[in-house]
N, C-alpha and C positions, 0 to 999 in steps of 0.2 A: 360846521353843521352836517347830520348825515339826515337819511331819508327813513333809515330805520334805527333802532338802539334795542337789541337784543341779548339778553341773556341765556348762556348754556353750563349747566352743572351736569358734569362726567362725574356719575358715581358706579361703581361695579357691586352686582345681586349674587347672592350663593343663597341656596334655600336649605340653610341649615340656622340653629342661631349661633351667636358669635362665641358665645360663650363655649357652646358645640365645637367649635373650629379650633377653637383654641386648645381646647383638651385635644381634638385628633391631633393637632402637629406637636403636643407638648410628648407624644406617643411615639411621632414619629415622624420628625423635619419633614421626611418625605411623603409624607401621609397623601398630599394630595397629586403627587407624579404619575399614579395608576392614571388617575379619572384624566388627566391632562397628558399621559403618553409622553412623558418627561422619563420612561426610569431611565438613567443613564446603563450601559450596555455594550459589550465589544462589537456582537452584533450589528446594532444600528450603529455605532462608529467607525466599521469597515465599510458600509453600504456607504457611509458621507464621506469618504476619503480620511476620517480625523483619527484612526487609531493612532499615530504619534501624538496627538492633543489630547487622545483620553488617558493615552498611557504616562503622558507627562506631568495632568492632572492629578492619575495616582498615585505617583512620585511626590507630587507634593501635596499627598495626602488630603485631595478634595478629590471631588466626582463630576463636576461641571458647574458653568455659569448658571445662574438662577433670574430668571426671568418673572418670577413669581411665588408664592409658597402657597396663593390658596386657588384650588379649582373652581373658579366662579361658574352659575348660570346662566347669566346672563348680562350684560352691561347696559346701561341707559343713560339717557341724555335727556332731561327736562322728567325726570323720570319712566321714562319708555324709550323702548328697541328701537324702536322706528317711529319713525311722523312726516309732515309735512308744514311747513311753515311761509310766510309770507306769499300769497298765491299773486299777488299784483308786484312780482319782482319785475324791474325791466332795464333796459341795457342803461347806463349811466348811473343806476340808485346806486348810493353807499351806504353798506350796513355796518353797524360798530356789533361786534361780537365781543360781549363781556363772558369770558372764560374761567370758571372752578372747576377745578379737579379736584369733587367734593370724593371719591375715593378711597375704600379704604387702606386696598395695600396697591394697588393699580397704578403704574404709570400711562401716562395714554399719549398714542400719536395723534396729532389733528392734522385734519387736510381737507379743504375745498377744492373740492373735485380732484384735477390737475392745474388747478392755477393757484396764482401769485397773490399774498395778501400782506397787508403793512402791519407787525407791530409797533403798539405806539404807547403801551403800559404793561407792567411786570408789577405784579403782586400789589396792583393798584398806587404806582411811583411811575410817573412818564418818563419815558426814554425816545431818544430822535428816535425818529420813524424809521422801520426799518424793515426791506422787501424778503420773506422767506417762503415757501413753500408747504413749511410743516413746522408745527410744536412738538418736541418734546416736555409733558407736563408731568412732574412728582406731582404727588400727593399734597394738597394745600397750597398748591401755584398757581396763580392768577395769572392772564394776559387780556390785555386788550386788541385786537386787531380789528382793523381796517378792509373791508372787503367792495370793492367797486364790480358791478356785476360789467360783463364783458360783451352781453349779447345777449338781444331778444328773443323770447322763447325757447328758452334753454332752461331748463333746472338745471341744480350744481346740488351735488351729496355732499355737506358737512359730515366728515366721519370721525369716530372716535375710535383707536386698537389699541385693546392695552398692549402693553409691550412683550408679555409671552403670547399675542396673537392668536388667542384660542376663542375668540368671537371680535364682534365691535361692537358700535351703537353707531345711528344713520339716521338725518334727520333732511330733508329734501326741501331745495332753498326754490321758492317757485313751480312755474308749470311751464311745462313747452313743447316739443315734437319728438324730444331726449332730454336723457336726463346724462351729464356729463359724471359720472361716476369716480371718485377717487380710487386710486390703484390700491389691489391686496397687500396687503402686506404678508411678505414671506415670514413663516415662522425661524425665531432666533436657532441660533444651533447652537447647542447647552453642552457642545466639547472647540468646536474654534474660538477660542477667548479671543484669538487675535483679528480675526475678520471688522474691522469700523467702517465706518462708512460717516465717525462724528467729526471728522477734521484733527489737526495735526498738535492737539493738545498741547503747544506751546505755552497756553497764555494762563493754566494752572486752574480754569474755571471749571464749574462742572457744568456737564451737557458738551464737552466737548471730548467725550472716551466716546470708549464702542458701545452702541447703542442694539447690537446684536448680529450676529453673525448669520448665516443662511445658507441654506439644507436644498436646494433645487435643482433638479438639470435641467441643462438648459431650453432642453427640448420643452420643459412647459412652461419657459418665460414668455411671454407677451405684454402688448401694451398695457394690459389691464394689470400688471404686474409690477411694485415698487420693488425693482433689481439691488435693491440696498444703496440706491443713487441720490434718492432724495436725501440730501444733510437735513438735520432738522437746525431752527435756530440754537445758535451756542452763545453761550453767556458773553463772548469775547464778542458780539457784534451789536451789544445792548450799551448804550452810553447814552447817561443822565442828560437832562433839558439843561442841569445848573451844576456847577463843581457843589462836589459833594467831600473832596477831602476837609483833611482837620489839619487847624493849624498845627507848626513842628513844635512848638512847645510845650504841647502836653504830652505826660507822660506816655508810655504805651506797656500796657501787661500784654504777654505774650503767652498765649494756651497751646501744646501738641496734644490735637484729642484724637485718638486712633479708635476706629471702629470697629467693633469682634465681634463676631457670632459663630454660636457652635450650632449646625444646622440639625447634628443628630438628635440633640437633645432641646434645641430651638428654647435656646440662649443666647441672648445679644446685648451687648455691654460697649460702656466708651472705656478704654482704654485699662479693659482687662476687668473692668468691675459694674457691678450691677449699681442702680440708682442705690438699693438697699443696702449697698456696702460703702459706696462714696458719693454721699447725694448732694453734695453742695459743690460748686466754682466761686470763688469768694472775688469779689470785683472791689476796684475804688472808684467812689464818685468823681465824676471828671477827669478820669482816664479814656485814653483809648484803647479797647480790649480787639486783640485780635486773636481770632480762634484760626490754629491749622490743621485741616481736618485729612487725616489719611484714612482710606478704605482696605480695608486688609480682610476682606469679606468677598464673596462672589455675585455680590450684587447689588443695586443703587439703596441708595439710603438719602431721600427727602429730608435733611435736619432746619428744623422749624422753632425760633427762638421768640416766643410771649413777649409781648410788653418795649418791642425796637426795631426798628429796620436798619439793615447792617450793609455796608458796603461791600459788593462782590469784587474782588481783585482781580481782574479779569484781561490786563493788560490796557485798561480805559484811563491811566492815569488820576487825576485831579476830577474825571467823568465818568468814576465808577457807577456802575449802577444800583441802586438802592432794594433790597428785595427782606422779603420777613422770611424766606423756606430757600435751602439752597439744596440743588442734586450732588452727592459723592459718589461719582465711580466707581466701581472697581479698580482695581489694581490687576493690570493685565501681563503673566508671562510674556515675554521679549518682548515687551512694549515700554521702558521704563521711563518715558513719558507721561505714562498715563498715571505713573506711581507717581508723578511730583503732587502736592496736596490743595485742597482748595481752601482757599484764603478767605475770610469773612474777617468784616470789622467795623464795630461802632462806638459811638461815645457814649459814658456811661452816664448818662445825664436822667435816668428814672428809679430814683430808689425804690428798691422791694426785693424782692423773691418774685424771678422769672424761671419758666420752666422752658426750659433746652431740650428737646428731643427728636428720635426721629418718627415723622409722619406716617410711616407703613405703621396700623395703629397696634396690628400684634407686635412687631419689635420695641415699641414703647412700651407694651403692659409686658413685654420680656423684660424688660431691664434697658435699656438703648435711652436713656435719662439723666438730666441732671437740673439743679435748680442753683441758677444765675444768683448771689446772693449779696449784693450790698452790704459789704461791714458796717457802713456808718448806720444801717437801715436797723432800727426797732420796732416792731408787731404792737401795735394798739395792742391792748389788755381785751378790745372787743371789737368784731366779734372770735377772738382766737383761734375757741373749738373749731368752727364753718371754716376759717383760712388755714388750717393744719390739715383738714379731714382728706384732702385731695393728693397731698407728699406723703401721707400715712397708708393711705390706700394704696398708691402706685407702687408704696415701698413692700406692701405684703403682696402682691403682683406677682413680683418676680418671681417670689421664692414660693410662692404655691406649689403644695407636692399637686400631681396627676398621674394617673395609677394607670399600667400600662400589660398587658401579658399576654404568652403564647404555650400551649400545650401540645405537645405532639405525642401522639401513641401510635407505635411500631408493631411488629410483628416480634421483633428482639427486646423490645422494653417500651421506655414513655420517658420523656424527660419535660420539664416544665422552665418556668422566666418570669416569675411576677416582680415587677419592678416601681417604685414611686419616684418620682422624677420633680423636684424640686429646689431651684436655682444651683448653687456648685454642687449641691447634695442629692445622692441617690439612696433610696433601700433598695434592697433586692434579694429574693431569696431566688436559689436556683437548684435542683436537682434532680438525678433520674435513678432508673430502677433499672436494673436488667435484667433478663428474661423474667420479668413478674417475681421475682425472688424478693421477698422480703428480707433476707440478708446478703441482697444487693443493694440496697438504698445507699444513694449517697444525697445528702442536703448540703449547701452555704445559704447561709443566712448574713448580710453583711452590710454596714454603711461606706460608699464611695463618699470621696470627700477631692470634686474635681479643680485642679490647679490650674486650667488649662484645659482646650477640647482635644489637645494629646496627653497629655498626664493627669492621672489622679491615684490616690491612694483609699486603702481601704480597712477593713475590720473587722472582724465579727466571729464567727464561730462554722465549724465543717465537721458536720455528721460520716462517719466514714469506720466501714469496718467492724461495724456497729458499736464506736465510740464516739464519742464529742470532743473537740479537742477547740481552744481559741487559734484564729488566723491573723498575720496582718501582713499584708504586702503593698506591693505598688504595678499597675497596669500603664502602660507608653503605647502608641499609635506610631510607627515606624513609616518610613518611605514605601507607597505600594499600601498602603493602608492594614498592612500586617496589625495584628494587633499583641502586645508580647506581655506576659504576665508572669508575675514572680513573687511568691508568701512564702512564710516562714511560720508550720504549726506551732501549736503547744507542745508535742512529741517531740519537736527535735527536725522533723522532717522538713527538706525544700526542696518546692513544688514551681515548675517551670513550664511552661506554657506559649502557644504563641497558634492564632486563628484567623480566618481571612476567610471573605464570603466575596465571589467573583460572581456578577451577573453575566451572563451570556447573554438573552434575549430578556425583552420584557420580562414574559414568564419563565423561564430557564433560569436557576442557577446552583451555580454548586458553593457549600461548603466544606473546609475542612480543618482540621482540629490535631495537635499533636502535644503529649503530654511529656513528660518524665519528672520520678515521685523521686529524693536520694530522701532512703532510710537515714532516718539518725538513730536509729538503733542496729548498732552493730549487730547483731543478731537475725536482721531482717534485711531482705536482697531492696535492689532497687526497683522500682517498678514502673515501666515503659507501655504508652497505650498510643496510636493513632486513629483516624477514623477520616470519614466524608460522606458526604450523602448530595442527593443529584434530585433535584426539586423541582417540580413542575406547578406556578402560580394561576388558582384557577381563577380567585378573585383576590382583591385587596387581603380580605380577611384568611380564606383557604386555600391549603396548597398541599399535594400529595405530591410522595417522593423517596426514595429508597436509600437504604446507608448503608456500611460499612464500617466497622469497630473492629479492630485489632487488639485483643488484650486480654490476658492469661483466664479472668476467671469467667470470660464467657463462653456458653454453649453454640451459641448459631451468632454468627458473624454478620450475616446479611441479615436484612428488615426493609420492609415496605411498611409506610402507615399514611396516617396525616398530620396535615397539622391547622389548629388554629386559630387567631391573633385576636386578642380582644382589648 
């Protein structure tokens, strides 16, 4: 029996609509790093001691850990920032706190005050009871805890941080003379992938990687400060009321589902493919299906599976614990621990069509899907249309184009980028002018057709010289995030390329660019062009900033203009 029985639903606010959201990061993974002071930067990576972790980063061709993709407003708990609940708390009541991480892409920390509280259910499945300090909660993860108040006339702050820490939500348990305050939480640091503070990942569960790194000296740690000390609970210390294995005679299917996401063009797939291109996992009735789930992405993924509760293998033997949504790490540089995979498994005992995905809800409507599918299972004749309507939708999702571009006019010319971005497929038309010369135009007009968030291939046609001529090549993403390109015109001629955009500061960076054209007309020299330009960011969308072009048939070398993004 407890004295109270309390519900609290963590969901996070952006005052944009969703739909809104999703076009700005289909634009531009990073779309929302401005407003959240995420852009990653050599600068802020020498002030954190981490240029060997940025630089290793882009050696292997990422930019940092991702702690979030959207810049929320605001976070709440019961719908609101802040409140006040239970005003007759006193030392001995126990409250039962029933836990949603109603969430869209937010993971969140929880913690009463600085004390101690008993889990004693997981996604609504009881597990022994069990004493931690702090939740780690994905998206669509439930807990129950236990909280016995400690002392009279004290309030205690229930808080909720999402886990890039860029606000919380605070809900104040009681009234008294203080209120007992939960520690800040220090912001993750988005270049030490290797900083954890989630325990020794042995037992292959998720919630037991790095749950975020930190940025602080020391000079402004204090009490009030969560030093990256608090563990939060890990799956390895959750074990069922009842054995939950299956007997050894049935059979067992065995799934590797690896998890991708391409963050520039905010694409995210199981194991290299959109829901739209492999939507089904086909099961038998009365097997035991175990999925092994590896993260090859820079950041957690909530996978949430309709219609079963599946066993977390989490080093509990025969007392695994029971959960519907399980957390997948990252995979972290010289940690290769963290790279072993987490285990799920259940018996296939519900025929139908279950939908598999991950719970951050833009990586599902990106593609991060699949539907569970019973062989022996046939669809009623009614109502069909209604149970299709929802893997049809999901499946036109992914591959929705959204139309992205940037204009810049110089003092030496104007080059342009309109681009449609649209699951492995891109259009794109790109070209500039130089010094205002109409018989400087150059255009591409082209479709990318990507393999891979380092390879793709492309097509189309290059206005040039005041001819047209068809193109097709193929573009690679190299170590150091170089980018290197290679087509082969209608003419005869091949065209080699290779570009790379280094941030310095938030607002500061430079680009630059180097070409060479080999004539396939004997009769015609080759022709060699470099360039850079030095960018000052005033806001997300405008940026003014100066170049440099090297190349025979230009008058003025230098240009100042601006630029900008729409």
């Amino acid at each position: 029996p407890v004295d109270y029985d309390v519900v609290m639903v963590l969901s996070d606010w952006i005052d944009e609509h969703p739909q809104q959201v999703m076009a700005n990061i289909k634009k531009d993974g990073d779309y929302y790093a401005w407003k959240k002071n995420t852009v990653p930067n050599y600068i802020d990576a020498i002030k954190e001691g981490a240029l060997r972790d940025y630089l290793r980063n882009q050696w292997n061709r990422m930019d940092g850990m991702d702690f979030g993709d959207i810049g929320y407003d605001t976070f709440l708990i019961n719908g609101k920032n802040k409140s006040n609940i239970l005003p007759n708390l006193k030392k001995g009541d126990k409250v039962r706190f029933r836990i949603i991480n109603a969430g869209a892409s937010s993971y969140f920390h929880v913690n009463i005050g600085k004390q101690h509280f008993k889990a004693i259910s997981a996604d609504g499945m009881d597990v022994q009871p069990v004493m931690t300090k702090e939740l780690l909660m994905g998206m669509a993860e439930t807990y129950d805890i236990l909280f016995t108040v400690p002392e009279d006339n004290v309030a205690y702050e229930f808080r909720a941080t999402p886990q890039d820490v860029t606000g919380f939500a605070s809900v104040t348990l009681g009234r008294g003379h203080h209120t007992e305050m939960a520690p800040m939480k220090m912001k993750p640091s988005i270049y030490k992938m290797g900083m954890s503070h989630g325990g020794d990942m042995d037992d292959g569960g998720g919630h037991d990687g790095d749950h975020g790194g930190h940025s602080m000296a020391m000079a402004e740690m204090g009490d009030d400060v969560d030093m990256g000390m608090t563990m939060p609970l890990k799956y390895s210390q959750l074990k069922a009321v009842q054995k939950t294995s299956f007997s050894d005679d049935k059979p067992v299917m065995e799934f590797e589902i690896e998890l991708n996401g391409d963050m520039e063009r905010y694409v995210w797939s199981l194991n290299g493919k959109l829901l739209s291109e492999d939507t089904y996992i086909n099961i038998e009735e009365g097997s035991v299906i175990r999925f092994k789930l590896k993260n090859k992405t820079m950041m957690h993924h909530p996978m949430h599976l309709h219609g079963h509760f599946f066993r977390v293998l989490s080093g509990q033997g025969d007392f695994a614990p029971l959960k519907h949504t399980v957390d997948v790490p990252p995979c972290m540089p010289g940690m290769p621990m963290s790279c072993r995979p987490v285990v799920m498994e259940f018996l296939a005992n519900e025929p139908g069509e279950w939908f598999f995905h991950c719970h951050n809800l833009y990586h599902m409507k990106a593609g991060m899907a699949r539907v569970v599918k019973y062989t022996n299972f046939e669809r009623p004749t009614y109502p069909i249309e209604t149970a299709q309507t929802p893997i049809k939708e999901f499946k036109k999702m992914d591959s929705k184009f959204y139309p992205s571009g940037q204009v810049s006019a110089y003092s030496n010319g104007a080059t342009w980028d309109i681009r449609y971005n649209g699951g492995r497929y891109e259009v794109a038309i790109e070209g500039e002018i130089t010094d205002y010369d109409r018989e400087k135009i150059e255009n591409e007009i082209y479709v990318r057709h990507y393999f891979s968030r380092y390879f793709n291939a492309f097509g189309g046609l290059e206005y040039e010289d005041e001819k047209l001529s068809p193109i097709a090549g193929i573009s690679y993403v190299i170590p150091l995030n170089f980018e290197v390109i290679g087509y082969l015109t209608g003419d005869g001629d091949m065209v080699f390329s290779i570009e790379q955009t280094v941030q310095i500061t938030k607002r500061l960076f430079v680009e630059a660019e180097a070409q060479h054209r080999f004539s396939g007309d004997s009769g015609e020299d080759d022709e060699s062009e470099y360039g850079f330009g030095l960018n000052y960011q005033i806001n997300r969308r405008v940026s003014i900033g100066a170049r440099y072009i090297n190349r025979d048939d230009i008058d003025d070398y230098y240009g100042v203009g601006i630029r900008v993004k729409f």
